[in-house]
N, C-alpha and C positions, 0 to 999 in steps of 0.2 A: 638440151640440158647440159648444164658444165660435167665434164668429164668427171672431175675430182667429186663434185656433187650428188654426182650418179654413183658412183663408186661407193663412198660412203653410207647412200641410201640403201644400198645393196646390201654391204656389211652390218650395217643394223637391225636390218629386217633379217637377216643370218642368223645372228647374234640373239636375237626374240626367241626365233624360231627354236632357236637351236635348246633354249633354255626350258623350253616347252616338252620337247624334245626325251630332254635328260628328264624332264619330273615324268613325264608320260611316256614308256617306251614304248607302249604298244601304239602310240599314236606316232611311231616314229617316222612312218612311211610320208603320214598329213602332215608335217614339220609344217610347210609353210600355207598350209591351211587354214584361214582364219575363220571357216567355219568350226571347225574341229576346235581350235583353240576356246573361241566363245562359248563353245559347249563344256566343254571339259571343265573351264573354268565357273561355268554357272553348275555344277557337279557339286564342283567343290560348296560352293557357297551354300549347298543342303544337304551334302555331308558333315560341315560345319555344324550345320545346327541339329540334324541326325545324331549329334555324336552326344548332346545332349537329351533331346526329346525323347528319342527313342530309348536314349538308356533309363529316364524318369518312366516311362511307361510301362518298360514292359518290367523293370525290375522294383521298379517303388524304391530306388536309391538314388541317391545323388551321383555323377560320373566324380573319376579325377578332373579336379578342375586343369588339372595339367592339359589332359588328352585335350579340355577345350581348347584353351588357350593354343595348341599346338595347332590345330586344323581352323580355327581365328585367325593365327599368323598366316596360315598356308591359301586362307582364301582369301587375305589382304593382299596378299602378293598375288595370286593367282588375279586378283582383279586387276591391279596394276600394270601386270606383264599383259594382258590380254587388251586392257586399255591403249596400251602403248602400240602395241601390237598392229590393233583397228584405224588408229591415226594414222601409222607411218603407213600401211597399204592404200588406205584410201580408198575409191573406188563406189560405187551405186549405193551399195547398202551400208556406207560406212557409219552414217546416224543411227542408220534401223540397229545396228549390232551396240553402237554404244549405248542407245538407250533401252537394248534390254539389258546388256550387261547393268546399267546403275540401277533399273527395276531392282533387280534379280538380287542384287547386291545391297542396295537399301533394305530390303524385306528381309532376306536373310543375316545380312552379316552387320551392317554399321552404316549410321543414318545421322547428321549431326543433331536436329531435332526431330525426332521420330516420331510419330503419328503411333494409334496402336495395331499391332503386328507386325511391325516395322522392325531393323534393325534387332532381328530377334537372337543372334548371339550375344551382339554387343549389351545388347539389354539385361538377357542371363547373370552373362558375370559381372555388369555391375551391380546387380541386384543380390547374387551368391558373394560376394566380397562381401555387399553393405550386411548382409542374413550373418555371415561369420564375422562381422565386427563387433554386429550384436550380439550375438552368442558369445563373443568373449566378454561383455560388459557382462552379460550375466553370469558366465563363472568367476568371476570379479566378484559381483552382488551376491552368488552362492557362497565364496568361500571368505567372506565379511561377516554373512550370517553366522556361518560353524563357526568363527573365532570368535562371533560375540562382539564384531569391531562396530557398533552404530554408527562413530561419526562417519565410517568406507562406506556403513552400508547405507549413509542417507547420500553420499554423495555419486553412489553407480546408483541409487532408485533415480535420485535426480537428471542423472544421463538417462536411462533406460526411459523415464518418460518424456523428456526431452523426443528420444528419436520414437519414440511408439504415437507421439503427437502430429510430430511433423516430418517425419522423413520416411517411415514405413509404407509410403505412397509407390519408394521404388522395388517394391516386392509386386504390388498390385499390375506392372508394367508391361512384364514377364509375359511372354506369349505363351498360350498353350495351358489350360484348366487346373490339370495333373501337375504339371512343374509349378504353377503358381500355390495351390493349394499345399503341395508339400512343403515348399519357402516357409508359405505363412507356419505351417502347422510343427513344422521342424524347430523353427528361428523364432518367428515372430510372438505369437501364442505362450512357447515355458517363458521367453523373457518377460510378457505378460502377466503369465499365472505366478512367477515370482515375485514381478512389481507388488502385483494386487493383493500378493499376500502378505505385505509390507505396508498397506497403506495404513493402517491403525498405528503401525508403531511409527512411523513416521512423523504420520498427524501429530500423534501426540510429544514426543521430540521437538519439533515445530513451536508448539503451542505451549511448552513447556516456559523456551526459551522468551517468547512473543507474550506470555504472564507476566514473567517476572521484568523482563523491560517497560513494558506498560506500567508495574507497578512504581519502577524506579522513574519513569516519566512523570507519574502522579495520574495518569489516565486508568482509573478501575474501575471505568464502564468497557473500556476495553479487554484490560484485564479479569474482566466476569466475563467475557464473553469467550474467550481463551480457555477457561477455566470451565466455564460449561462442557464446552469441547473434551477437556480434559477428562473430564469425570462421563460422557457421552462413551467414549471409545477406549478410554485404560483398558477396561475388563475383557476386551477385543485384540489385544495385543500378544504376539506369538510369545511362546517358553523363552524364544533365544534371548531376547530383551527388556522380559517382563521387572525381571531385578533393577536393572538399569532403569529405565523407565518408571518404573513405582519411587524411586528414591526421588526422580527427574520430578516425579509430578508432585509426588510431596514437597519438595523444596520451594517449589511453583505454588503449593497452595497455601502455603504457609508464610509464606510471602504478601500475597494477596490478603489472610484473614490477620497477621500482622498492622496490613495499611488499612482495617477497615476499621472505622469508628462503629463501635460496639451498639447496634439498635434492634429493636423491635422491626419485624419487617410484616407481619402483619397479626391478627389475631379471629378465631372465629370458630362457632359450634358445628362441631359435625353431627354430633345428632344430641338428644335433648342432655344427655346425661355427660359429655365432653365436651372440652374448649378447647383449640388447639392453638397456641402460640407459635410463631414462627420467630427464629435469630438470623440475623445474616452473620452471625460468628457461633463456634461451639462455646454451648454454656456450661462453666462448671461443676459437675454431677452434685457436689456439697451444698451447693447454693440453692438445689430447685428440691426445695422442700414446700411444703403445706406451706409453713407460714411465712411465706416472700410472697403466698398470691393471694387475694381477696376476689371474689365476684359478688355482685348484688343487684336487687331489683329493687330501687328504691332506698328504703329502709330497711330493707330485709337482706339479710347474708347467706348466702347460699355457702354450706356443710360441704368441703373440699376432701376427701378422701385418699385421693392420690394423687402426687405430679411424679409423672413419670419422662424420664429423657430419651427422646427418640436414638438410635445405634450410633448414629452422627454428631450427634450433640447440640444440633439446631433447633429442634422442635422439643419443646414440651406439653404434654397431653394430660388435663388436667380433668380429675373424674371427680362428680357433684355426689351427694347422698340421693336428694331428691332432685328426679328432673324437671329442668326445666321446660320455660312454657313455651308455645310452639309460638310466635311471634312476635315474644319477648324483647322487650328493651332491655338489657342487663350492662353494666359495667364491670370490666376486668383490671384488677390492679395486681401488680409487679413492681418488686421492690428488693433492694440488698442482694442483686444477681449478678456473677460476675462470669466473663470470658476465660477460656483455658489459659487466656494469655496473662489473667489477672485481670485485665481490662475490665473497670465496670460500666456495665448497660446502664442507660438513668434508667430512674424510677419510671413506669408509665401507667395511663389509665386510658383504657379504649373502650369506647362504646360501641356493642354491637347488637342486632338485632338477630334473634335465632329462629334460625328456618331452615327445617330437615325436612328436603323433598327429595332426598334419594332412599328407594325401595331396598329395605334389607338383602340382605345375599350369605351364602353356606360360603365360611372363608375354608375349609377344610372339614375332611370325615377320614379318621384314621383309629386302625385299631394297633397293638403292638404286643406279641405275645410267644413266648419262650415255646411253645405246644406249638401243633398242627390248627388248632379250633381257639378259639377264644368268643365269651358269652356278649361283651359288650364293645362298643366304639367311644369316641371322642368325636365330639360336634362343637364347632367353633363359626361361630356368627360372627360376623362384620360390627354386630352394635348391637347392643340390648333390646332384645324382643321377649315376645311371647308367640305361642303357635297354640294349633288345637291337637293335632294329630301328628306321628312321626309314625311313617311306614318303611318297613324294606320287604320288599315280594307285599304276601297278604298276610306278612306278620305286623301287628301294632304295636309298639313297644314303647315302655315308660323313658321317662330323662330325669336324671336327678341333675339340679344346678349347681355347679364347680362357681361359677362366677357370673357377672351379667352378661359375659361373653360364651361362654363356655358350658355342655352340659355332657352327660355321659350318659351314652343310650345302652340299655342292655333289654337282654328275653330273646335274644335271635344269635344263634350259633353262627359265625363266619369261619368258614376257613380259610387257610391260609394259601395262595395263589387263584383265589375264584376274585370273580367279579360280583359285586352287589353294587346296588342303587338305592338309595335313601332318598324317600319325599317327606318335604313336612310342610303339612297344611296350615293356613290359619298364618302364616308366617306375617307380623307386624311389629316392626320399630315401636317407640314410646309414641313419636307422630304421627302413629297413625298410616305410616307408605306399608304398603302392601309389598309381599314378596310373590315369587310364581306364583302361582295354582295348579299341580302344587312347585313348591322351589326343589331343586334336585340336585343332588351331587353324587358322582363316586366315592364306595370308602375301599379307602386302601387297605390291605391286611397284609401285616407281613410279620418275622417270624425272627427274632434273635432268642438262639441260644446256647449263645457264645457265654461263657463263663467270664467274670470279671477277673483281670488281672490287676498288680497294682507295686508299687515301689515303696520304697521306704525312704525319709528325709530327714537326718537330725536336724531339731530346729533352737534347740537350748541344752545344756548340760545334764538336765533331765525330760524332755520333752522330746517324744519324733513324732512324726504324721506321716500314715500309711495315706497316699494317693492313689485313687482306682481307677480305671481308665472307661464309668459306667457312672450314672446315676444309680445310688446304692439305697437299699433298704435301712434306713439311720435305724433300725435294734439291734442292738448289740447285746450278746451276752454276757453272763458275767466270765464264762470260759473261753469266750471268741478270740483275746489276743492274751497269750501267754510270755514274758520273759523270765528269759533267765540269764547269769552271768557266766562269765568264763567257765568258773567251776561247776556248772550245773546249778548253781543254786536259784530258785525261783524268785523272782527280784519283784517285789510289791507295787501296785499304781496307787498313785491317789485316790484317784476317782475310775469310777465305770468311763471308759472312751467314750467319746461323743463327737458326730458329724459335725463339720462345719455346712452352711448353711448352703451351700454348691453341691451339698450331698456324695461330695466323692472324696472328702476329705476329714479320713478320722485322726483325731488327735489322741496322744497318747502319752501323759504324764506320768510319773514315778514318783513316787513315794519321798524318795530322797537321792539325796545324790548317788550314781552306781560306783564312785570311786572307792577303791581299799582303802585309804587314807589321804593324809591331805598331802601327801608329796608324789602322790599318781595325779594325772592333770588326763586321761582319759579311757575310755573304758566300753569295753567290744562285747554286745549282746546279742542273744538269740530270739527270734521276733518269730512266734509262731502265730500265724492270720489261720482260723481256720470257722468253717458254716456261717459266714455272712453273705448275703444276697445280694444280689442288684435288686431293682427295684418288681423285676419281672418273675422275680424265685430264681435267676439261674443263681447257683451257690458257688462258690470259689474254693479252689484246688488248696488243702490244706497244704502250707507251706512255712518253711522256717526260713528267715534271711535275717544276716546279721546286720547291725547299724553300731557306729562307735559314736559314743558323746562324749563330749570335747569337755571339761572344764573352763567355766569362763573368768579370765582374765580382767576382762575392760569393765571399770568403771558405768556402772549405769548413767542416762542423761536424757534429758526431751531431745527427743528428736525435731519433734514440729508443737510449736504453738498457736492457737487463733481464736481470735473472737468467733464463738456459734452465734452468741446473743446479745443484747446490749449487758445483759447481767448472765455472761456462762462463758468460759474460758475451756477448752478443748487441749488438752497435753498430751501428747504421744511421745512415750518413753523408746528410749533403743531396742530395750529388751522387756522381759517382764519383770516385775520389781513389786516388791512389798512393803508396807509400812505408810502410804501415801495418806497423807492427812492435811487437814484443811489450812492448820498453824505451821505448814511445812512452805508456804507460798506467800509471797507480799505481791501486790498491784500499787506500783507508786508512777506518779504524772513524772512527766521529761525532768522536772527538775530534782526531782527524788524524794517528795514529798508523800505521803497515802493518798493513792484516789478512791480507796475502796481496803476492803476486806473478803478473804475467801470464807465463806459459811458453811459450806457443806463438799465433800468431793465423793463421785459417785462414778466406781468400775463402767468403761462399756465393756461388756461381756464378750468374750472371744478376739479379744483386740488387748494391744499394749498402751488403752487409750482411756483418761480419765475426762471427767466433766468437772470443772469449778465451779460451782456455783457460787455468785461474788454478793455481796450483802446488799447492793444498788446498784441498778444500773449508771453506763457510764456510757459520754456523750460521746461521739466520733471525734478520732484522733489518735494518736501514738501515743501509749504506754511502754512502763516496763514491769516484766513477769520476775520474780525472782525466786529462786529456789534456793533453799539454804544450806551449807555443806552437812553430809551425813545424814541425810534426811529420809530418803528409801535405802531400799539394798534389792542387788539381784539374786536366783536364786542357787550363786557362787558365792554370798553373802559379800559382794562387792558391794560398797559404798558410794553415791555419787557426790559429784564435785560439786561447789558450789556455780548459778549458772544466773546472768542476767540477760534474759531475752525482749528485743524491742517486739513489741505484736501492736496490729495497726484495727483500732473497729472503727469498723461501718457497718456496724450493725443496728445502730439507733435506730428506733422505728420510726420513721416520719413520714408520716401519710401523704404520699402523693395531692400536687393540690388540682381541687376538681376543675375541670377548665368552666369556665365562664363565659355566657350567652345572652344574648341580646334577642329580643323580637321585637321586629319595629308593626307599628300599628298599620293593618292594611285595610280593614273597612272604616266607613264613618268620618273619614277625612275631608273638611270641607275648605272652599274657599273663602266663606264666612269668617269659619272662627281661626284660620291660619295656622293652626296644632298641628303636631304627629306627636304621638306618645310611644316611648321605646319603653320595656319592662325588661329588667332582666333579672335572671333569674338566682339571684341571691339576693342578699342581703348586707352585704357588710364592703359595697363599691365604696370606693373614694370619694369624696368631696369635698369643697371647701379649703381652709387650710391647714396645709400640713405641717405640724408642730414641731418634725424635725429639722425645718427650712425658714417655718415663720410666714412662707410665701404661699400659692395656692397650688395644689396639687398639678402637674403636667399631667400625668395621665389620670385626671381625677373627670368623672363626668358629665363636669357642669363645666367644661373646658370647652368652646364652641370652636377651637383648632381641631378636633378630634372627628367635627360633624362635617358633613359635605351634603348639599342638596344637585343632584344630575354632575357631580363630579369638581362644583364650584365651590369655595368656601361658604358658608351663612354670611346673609346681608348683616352690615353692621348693625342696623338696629334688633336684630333678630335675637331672643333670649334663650337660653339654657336654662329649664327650670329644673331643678333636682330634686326628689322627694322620698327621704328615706322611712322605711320598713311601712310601705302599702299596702294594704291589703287588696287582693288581686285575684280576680277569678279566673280559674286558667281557661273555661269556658268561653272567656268574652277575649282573651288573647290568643283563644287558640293552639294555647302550648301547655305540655309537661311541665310544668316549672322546676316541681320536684322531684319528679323524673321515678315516679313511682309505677310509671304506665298507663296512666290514665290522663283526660283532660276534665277531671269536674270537683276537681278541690279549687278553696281558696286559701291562697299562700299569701307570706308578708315576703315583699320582696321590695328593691329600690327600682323608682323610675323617675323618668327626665322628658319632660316636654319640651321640644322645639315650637317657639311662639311667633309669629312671624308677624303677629294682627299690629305691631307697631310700624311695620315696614312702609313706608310710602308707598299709594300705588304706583306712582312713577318707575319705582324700582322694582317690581314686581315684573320685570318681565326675562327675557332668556330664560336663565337654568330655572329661576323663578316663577315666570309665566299661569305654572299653573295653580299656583297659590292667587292669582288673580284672576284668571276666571276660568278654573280648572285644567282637567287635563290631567295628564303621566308625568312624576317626579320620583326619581328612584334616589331613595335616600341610605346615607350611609353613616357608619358608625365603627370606630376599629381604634384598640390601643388606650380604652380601657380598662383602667387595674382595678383590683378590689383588695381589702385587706389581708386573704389569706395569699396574694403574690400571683391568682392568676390575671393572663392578660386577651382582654377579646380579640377575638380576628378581626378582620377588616369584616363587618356584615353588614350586604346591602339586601334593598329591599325596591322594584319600583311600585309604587303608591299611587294610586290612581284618585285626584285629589277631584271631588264633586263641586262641581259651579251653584256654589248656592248664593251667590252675588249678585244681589240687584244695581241691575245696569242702571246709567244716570245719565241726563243729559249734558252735554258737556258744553256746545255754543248752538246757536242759533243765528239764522240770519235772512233776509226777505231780498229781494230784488225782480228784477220786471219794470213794467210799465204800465201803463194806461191799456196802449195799443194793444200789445201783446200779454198782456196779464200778468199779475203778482204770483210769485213760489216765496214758502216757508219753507228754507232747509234746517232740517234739525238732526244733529250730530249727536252719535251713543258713546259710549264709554266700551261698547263692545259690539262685537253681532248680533243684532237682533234676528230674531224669528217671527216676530209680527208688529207691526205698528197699526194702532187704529185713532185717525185723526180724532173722533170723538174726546180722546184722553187728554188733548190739549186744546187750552184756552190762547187765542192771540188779539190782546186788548193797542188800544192803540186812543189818540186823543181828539175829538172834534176843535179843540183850543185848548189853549193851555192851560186851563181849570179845567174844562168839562171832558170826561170819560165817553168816547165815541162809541154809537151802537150799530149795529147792524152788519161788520165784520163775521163773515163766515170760511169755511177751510171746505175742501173737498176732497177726493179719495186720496188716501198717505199711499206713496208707491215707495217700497226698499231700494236701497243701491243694490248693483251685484252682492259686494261683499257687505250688506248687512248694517255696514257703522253709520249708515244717515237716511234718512228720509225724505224725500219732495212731498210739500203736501198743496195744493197749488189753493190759492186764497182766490174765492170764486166772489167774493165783494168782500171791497173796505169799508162799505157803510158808509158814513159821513165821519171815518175818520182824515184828518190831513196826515198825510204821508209824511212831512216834513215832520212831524213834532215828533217821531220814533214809535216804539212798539215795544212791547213785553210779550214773554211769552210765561205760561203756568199749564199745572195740569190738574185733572181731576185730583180728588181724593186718594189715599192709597187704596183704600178697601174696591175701588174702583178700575183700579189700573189693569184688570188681571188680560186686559187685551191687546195690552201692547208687552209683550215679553220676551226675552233672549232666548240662544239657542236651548237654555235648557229650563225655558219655563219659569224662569223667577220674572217675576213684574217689574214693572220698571217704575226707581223709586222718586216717588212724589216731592214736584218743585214746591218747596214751604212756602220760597221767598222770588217771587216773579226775574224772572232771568232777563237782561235786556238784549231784544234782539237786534242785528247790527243792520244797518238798512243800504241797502244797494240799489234802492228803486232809483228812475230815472227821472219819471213824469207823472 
């Protein structure tokens, strides 16, 4: 070895040693011992991870990640120096040492792609950094929440699931149960239970935004589908963002019922005595009264009693007097209904059929009672029934009926925090479903009594209304509200107080104005409330509270005006006002002409709202209302101004028009007579022509553009016959006509015959075909009108048209020879289903005067497909071949043996056919 070579190998392996040395002095003696060193250094490498495991287990904490990091460095190096170490000595075992050093070293300290239990420091702390990076997105996420910041806290939810998706794999990595489990459960898990407690309000943020773009796209199938969402998870949504979010989703949903053209989305009987309408817009509570709906069965009108607006304003629930029938055909009509937005819905008319197969059920059993005990409950049904028996324990006990819903059971003491159970037997809808046996529910009993409190509100210069915070017993007595003024003096009402119709709101009038004179403008009284009830006897704390009323200044005016009716005008004043009379008001058209006269005006009661009754009704369109100067006064004997208001009706009644029906003829159709006959079901279709044009109706239904046979137009020779006011058995068509529910009246109605018997049979075949010798033809009919404006749908029908056409022969023809023998082929007009030679005659001439005798035919065999016969001629007789041949057949009354596939005979040659001759010899 070179000298300088040597040397220097010597001072390295020094220099190793020595470095070993200083970090280990007890091993100071083994310096240049490389067993000593490979040990020492594989120490460290489970030290290293000792300093974690061991601190997770026995303490259930996390160490300083410092300390890791520290003894990480120390066994990166310790690998390195011992590595180095193992090469420069060399020597027998110098493999055996470095591959456990990388063992020992992989497994515990750092591995580039690591298997698992590999690399288990290195693993650690990338897994404890990634655990604290996540833990700070979610004090991020946390402190978004407390500020209330939605758009922070949708964008750390969006990280936090982002890394809980895809990257919290490197927790799972982690060697060791205890360290892994705590990671998760530390880190992983609250930034979890904070995501998840966010997803509702997320969603709906999301879905807010994703509404209203879709609606600005013009896409509101998507937009409904957002909005479902919306309305799915709102009520799901944490306190911190509920504000924010309610405003979000209202803007979103307002947006949506904005873009949506105003319809009917469906209609139908829930049980016999309700109809329920469905909006896909809120309808306006003014509008769904009684008379905007009709239902009927036929001719007969079914007695409407209530239309009530579901909390939403989508649904209306329309309740009959008498119910109806359980499988009934009924018609529902809606008319002059408009959306909150103003929007009006058209008029509709739906036909449904009512059928109530769901079994009653107890919607509620509640009792509500100021005492410990109370004698009776409240029972509320899902739908108008009847029952036999009502038990609780092995008491029986009576119901008086509140409604068709509702009854009130008493004769059994409840008290107050016990449990009872109500059966009632016998339980049956009007249709007849059945409820349990018996049906059962819990009744709640519970117990206020709390006294009612209440405020006081001026609401005019002599008017206040005490508000109660209860549904209140409306008697009042004559001593219940006392005032008096400044000075004591007891200061007089009008009238005895009286509730308004919410029951918690009494009104309280005066006599007269409480002013000293007319240069005080307002004036401070003592309001003493005392022994009025709630509704349950609790009685309220005799109480004095002042209220001051103002003198009013301002001019009286309508506030709001509108058509109720085609003849009733609705005015709501600012305030309340007196003096209003019928000669105080003009109705003149747009150009200021009279369209009318007011005839009567009539207070609604508890309201600042009058009714005009107008002398005729008046057609839809814009008006103008005028009220004339000095006409009322308020009760500051202000004066109002004179006032021209435009108000727009739509309220002329105009009857939805009924749609219009077709039924095309399905039995009896044959190939014979080439008809289908269509009935529909009015009377006053179009035809002919029309006098506003001079020309013939287009959508009139003697129009043969209108008809189609199997999806082709009618052959040109084909007729339209139309025949107005027929008399027509609905029997023999099959149908309602007049839609009363039955099929066995006869009605006058118009119909039209499709005639095809002119058609050539040549052309009788495709979409035709079966008008020639039967078969399947689905015929159609769509588009048209009748007098009152409705238009038919497209309605088809397939027709199964019967072969009643006698087949014919169409040529004939002979050929053969001597040698081999003569055939008579005879061709059909269609397929036959049997030939019997007998039914043809085959004459022929012994010379050209004389009629040759002794020609005979022999068995008629079919082709495959039916259209000809062989019939083989088993002697000519003494006729000559050369001079031709005729062919004939029996009589018809005879033929019945030679007949097509459906048995019609084949009809009789009048006039002998000549047959064409191919013989040879």
């Amino acid at each position: 070895m070179d000298k300088k070579k040597a040397v220097k190998l010597a001072t390295a392996s020094a220099v190793a040693a020595s470095a070993f040395v200083a970090a280990n002095p007890n091993a100071s003696e083994a310096a240049t011992d490389v067993a000593t060193v490979v040990s020492q250094a594989k120490a460290q490498f489970k030290k290293a991870y000792y300093t974690y495991s061991h601190t997770v287990t026995e303490t259930g904490e996390f160490p300083n990640i410092n300390d890791v990091y520290a003894e990480y460095n120390k066994a990166k190096k310790a690998y390195a120096d011992a590595v180095a170490l193992v090469n420069k000595a060399g020597g027998a075992k110098k493999d055996a040492y470095l591959a456990d050093l990388q063992k020992e070293y992989e497994t515990y300290v750092f591995k580039a792609n690591p298997k698992s239990g590999e690399a288990r420091v290195a693993t650690y702390i990338d897994a404890y950094n990634y655990a604290t990076k996540l833990d700070k997105m979610r004090q991020e996420l946390e402190a978004a929440v407390q500020a209330k910041d939605l758009e922070k806290a949708e964008q750390y939810y969006h990280k936090i699931s982002y890394e809980l998706k895809t990257r919290t794999v490197i927790l799972d990595r982690v060697y060791g149960k205890t360290t892994r489990d705590l990671l998760r459960s530390a880190f992983k898990a609250e930034a979890q239970k904070l995501r998840d407690s966010l997803i509702y309000d997320i969603t709906v943020a999301m879905k807010a935004r994703e509404a209203q773009e879709a609606v600005k796209a013009g896409d509101l199938d998507k937009a409904k589908v957002a909005v479902d969402q919306i309305n799915q998870y709102l009520p799901k949504v944490t306190d911190a963002f509920k504000t924010e979010l309610t405003e979000a989703a209202k803007k979103a949903l307002d947006a949506y019922e904005a873009a949506l053209t105003p319809k009917v989305e469906s209609v139908s009987a829930i049980n016999l005595k309700q109809i329920e309408i469905k909006f896909n817009k809120a309808v306006d509570k003014d509008t769904v009264v009684i008379d905007n709906f009709k239902v009927s069965k036929g001719a007969t009108e079914s007695t409407i009693t209530s239309a009530e607006l579901s909390e939403d304003g989508k649904t209306v629930t329309l309740t009959v007097q008498t119910p109806l029938e359980q499988k009934g055909e009924y018609r529902v009509f809606g008319f002059n209904l408009k959306a909150t937005t103003g929007a009006k819905f058209p008029s509709f008319v739906q036909d449904i059929t009512v059928e109530d197969t769901v079994a009653p059920k107890i919607v509620s059993a509640s009792a509500v009672t100021k005492d410990d005990k109370v004698n009776s409950f409240t029972l509320k049904f899902s739908e108008p029934v009847s029952f036999t028996t009502i038990k609780v324990g092995d008491s029986i006990l009576g119901a008086a009926k509140v409604d068709d819903f509702t009854y009130t059971v008493s004769g059994k003491e409840l008290e107050v925090g016990k449990s009872y159970e109500v059966e009632v037997y016998g339980l049956t809808d009007l249709a007849g479903n059945k409820g349990g046996t018996p049906e059962r529910a819990s009744i709640v009993v519970t117990k206020d009594a709390v006294k009612p409190n209440f405020v006081i509100n001026a609401v005019g210069p002599k008017t206040f209304e005490i508000k109660f915070d209860k549904d209140m017993n409306t008697a009042v007595a004559v001593d219940s509200i006392k005032v008096k003024d400044a000075k004591g003096n007891a200061v007089a009402l009008k009238a005895l107080p009286s509730f308004k119709d919410d029951k918690r709101t009494l009104v309280v009038e005066l006599a007269k104005l409480p002013f000293e004179d007319d240069t005080v403008n307002s004036a401070t009284l003592d309001v003493t409330v005392q022994a009025l009830q709630d509704k349950l006897g609790n009685v309220v704390d005799t109480k004095t509270v002042q209220v001051t009323l103002v003198r009013d200044t301002v001019k009286p005016a309508i506030k709001e005006a509108k058509f109720t009716a085609a003849n009733e005008i609705e005015v709501e004043f600012s305030e309340a006002v007196t003096g209003v009379e019928a000669g105080d008001f003009y109705v003149n058209k747009q150009d200021g002409t009279a369209a009318t006269t007011v005839s009567n005006v009539t207070p609604v009661t508890g309201t600042n709202k009058y009714k005009l009754t107008l002398a005729s009704s008046l057609k839809n369109g814009s008006y103008n209302l005028v009220l004339k100067v000095n006409a009322v006064s308020d009760d500051s004997s202000n004066t109002n101004a004179a006032q021209v208001l435009t108000i727009t009706n739509d309220k002329e009644v105009v009857t939805p028009v009924a749609p219009l029906s077709a039924y095309i003829q399905s039995t009896g159709v044959t190939s014979a007579d080439k008809t289908v006959t269509i009935t529909f079901d009015k009377s006053d279709v179009l035809a002919g022509v029309n006098p506003a044009t001079g020309d013939l109706y287009v959508d009139g239904a003697d129009n043969k553009a209108l008809y189609s046979i199997n999806g082709a137009a009618l052959p040109a020779k084909a007729k339209v016959i139309f025949k107005n006011d027929q008399s027509v058995s609905e029997a023999v068509v099959n149908a309602d006509l007049n839609k009363d529910g039955d099929k066995s009246d006869t009605v006058v109605v118009d119909t039209v015959t499709i005639d095809l018997s002119e058609v050539d049979a040549k052309d009788l075949v495709g979409p035709y075909a079966a008008f020639g010798n039967g078969g399947t033809a689905t015929i159609s009919v769509g588009g048209v009108k009748n007098a009152a404006g409705a238009i038919l749908p497209l309605t088809s029908l397939p027709v199964v048209v019967v072969d009643a056409t006698k087949p014919v022969v169409k040529e004939a023809y002979i050929t053969g020879n001597a040698t081999n023998g003569y055939k008579l082929i005879v061709k059909f007009s269609e397929a036959m289903k049997a030939v019997d030679e007998a039914d043809f005659v085959l004459a022929g001439k012994a010379d050209a005067s004389t009629p040759a005798e002794g020609i005979t035919l022999g068995t008629a065999v079919l082709s495959a497909d039916g259209l000809s016969a062989e019939i083989p001629v088993t002697s000519l007789g003494n006729a000559d071949r050369t001079l031709g041949f005729t062919l004939n057949t029996d009589i018809q009354e005879n033929l019945d043996s030679t007949t097509d596939k459906a048995d019609n005979p084949l009809t009789e040659i009048t006039t002998p056919i000549t047959v064409t001759n191919f013989t040879t010899n």
